[in-house]
C-alpha positions as CSV (number, residue, x, y, z in Angstrom):
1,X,324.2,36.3,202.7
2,X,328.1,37.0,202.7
3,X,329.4,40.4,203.9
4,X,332.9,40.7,203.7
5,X,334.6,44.1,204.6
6,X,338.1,44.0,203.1
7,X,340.8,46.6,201.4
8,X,341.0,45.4,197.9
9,X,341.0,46.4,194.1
10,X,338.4,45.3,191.7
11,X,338.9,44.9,187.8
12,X,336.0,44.1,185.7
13,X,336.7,42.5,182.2
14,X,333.4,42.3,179.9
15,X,332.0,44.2,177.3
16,X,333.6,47.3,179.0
17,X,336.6,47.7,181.6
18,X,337.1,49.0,184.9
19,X,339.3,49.4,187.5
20,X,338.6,50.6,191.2
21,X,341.3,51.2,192.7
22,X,342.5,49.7,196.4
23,X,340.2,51.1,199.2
24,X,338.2,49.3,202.0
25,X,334.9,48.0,200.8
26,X,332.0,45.8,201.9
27,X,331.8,43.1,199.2
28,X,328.1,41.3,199.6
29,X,327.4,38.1,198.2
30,X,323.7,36.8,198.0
31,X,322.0,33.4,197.9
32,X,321.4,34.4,193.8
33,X,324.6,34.1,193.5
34,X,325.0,37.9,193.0
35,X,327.8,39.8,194.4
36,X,328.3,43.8,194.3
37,X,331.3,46.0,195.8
38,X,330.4,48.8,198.1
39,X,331.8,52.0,199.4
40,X,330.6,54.1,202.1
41,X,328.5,56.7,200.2
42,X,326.5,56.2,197.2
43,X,323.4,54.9,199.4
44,X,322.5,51.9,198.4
45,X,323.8,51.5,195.0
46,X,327.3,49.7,194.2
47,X,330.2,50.8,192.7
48,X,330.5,47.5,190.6
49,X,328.3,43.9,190.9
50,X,327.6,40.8,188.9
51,X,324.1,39.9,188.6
52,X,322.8,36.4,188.8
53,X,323.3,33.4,187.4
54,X,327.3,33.5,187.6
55,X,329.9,31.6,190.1
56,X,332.4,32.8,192.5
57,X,335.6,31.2,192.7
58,X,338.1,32.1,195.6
59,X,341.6,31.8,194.6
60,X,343.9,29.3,196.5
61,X,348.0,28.7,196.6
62,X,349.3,32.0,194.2
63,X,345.6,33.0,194.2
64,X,344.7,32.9,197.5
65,X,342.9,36.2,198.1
66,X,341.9,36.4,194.4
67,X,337.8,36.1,193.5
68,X,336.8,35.5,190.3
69,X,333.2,36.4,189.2
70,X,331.9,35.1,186.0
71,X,328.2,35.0,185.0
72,X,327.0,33.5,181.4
73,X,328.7,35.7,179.3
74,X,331.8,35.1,180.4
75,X,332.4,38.3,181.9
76,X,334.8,38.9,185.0
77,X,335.1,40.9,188.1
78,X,338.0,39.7,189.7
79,X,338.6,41.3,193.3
80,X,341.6,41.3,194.6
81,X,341.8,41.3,198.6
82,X,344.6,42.9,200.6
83,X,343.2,42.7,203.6
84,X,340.4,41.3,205.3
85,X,338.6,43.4,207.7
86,X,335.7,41.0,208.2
87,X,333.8,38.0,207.1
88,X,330.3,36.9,208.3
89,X,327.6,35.2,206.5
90,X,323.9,34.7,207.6
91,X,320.7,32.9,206.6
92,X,318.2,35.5,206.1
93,X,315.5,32.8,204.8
94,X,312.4,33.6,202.5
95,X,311.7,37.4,202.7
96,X,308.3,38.2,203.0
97,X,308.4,40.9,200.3
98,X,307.2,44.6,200.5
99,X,304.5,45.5,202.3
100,X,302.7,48.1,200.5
101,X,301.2,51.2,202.8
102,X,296.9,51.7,203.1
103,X,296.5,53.9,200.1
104,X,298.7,51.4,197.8
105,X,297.0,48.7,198.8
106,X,293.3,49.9,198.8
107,X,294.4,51.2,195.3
108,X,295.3,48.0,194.0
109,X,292.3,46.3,195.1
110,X,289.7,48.9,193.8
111,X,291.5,48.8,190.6
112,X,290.8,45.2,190.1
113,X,287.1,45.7,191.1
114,X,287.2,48.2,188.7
115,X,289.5,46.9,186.1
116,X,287.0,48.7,183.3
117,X,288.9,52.0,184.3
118,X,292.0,51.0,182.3
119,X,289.5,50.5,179.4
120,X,286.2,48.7,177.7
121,X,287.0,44.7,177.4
122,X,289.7,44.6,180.2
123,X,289.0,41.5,182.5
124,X,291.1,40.2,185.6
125,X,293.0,37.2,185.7
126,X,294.4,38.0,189.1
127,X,295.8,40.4,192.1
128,X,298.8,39.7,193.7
129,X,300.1,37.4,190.5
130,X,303.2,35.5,192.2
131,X,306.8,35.4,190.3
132,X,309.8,34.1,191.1
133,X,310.6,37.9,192.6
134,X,308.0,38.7,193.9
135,X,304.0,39.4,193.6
136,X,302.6,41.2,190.3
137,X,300.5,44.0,191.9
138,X,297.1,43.1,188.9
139,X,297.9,41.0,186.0
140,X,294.9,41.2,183.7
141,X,293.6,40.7,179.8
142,X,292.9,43.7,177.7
143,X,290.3,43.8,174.8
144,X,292.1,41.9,172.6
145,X,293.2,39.1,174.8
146,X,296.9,40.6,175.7
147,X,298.1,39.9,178.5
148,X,298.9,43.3,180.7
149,X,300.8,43.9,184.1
150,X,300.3,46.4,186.6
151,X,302.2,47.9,189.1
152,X,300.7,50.0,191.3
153,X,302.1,53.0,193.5
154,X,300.5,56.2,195.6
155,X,303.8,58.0,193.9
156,X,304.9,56.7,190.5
157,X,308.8,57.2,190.8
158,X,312.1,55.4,188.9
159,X,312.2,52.2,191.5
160,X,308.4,51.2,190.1
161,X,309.1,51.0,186.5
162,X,312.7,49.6,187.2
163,X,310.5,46.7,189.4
164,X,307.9,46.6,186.8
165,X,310.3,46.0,184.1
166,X,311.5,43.2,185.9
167,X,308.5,42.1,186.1
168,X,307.7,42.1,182.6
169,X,311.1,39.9,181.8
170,X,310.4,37.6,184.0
171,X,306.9,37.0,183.0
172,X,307.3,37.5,178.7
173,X,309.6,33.8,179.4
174,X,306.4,32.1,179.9
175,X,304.4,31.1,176.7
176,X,301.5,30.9,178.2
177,X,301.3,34.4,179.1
178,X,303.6,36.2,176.5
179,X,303.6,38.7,175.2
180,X,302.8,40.8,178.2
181,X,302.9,44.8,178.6
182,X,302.8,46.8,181.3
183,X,300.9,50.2,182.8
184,X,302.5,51.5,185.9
185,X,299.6,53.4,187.7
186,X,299.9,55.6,190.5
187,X,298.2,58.8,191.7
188,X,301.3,60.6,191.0
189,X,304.2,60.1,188.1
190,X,307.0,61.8,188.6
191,X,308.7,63.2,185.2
192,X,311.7,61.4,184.6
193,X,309.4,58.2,185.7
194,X,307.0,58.9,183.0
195,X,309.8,59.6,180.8
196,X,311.6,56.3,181.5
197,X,308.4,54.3,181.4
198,X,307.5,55.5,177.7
199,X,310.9,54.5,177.1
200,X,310.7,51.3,178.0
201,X,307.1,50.6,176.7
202,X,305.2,50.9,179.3
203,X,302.1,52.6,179.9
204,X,301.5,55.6,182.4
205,X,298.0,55.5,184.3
206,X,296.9,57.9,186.7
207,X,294.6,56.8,189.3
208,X,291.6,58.7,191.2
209,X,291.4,57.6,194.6
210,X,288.3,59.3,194.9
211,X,286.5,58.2,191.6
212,X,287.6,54.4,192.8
213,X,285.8,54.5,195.6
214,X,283.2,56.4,193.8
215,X,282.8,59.7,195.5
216,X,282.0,62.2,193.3
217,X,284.0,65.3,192.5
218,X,282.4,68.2,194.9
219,X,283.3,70.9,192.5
220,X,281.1,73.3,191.1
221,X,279.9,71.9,187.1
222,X,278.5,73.8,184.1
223,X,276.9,70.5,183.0
């Protein structure tokens, strides 16, 4: 990884433009390829990046201090530096990936013991189904032979279906698995998460700890 901490302007040229004004910035490019432009608020979301595949060229001669971005589209961010404040890179190597907390874990692996709770005819292929970014929480077969991903969370928020969906582009490229849907299962969907996933196609599943384990409900019953 690249981090460069420079006053510059960005311009983007694509299907849209924009302009950012000059300002100090941290500019981080990764081993994707990818490069975004940060400020110093906005937590951890840029203010303008170019996702992978796409090449950075650094201007030289009347250029010199010119980038120019372009993925496959043939859309631009061009930053243009003023000043450079900084300029490191580091190897960072093979992350491990997240490491999910008890409860998220135990949940995933009683689910897939107990795939039937999604529903009747539901069989696992596997847990932990490895992509190119990362692990697939349960990637199992429905009754009809589809082929259906899981991700699984103790609190279903925006950040799991946005890493689901990625999921599910990555893995409806391969023909030997397409076409794949999803169910993002948690114990807890937030709102806008539920609304999002609907959007998107994806399913909403909540999961009882309890019931997983099977420990029955202690409440009082009429029947």
């Amino acid at each position: 990884m690249r981090l460069v901490i420079a006053r510059c302007s960005v311009d983007y040229a694509g299907r849209l433009t924009a302009h950012l004004p000059s300002a100090p910035r941290l500019i981080l490019v990764k081993a994707d390829g990818s490069v975004s432009i940060h400020a110093d608020d906005r937590a951890y979301k840029p203010l303008n990046w170019m996702s992978p595949p796409c090449t950075l060229k650094e201007g030289t001669g009347e250029e010199d201090g010119v980038w120019t971005v372009v993925n496959k589209a043939g859309e631009k961010l061009i930053i243009t530096m003023e000043e450079v404040l900084h300029d490191s890179s580091h190897e960072l190597g093979v992350d491990p990936g997240l490491i999910k907390d008890g409860v998220e874990a135990h949940l995933q692996e009683l689910l897939a013991d107990r795939i039937e709770t999604l529903g009747e005819g539901y069989t696992l292929i596997r847990r932990e189904y490895m992509t190119a970014i990362g692990p697939v929480d349960i990637l199992c077969r429905d009754a009809e032979g589809q082929t259906v991903a899981i991700e699984i969370k103790r609190r279903g928020e925006i950040d799991g279906v946005e890493q689901l969906t990625r999921y599910l582009d990555l893995l409806n490229r391969d023909p030997h698995l397409a076409p794949v849907r999803g169910i993002f299962a948690a114990q807890e969907i937030k709102p806008q998460a539920r609304v999002l996933a609907t959007d998107r196609g994806i399913n909403c599943q909540i999961l009882d700890y309890d019931a997983l384990r099977g420990i029955e409900d202690d409440k009082l019953r009429l029947f």
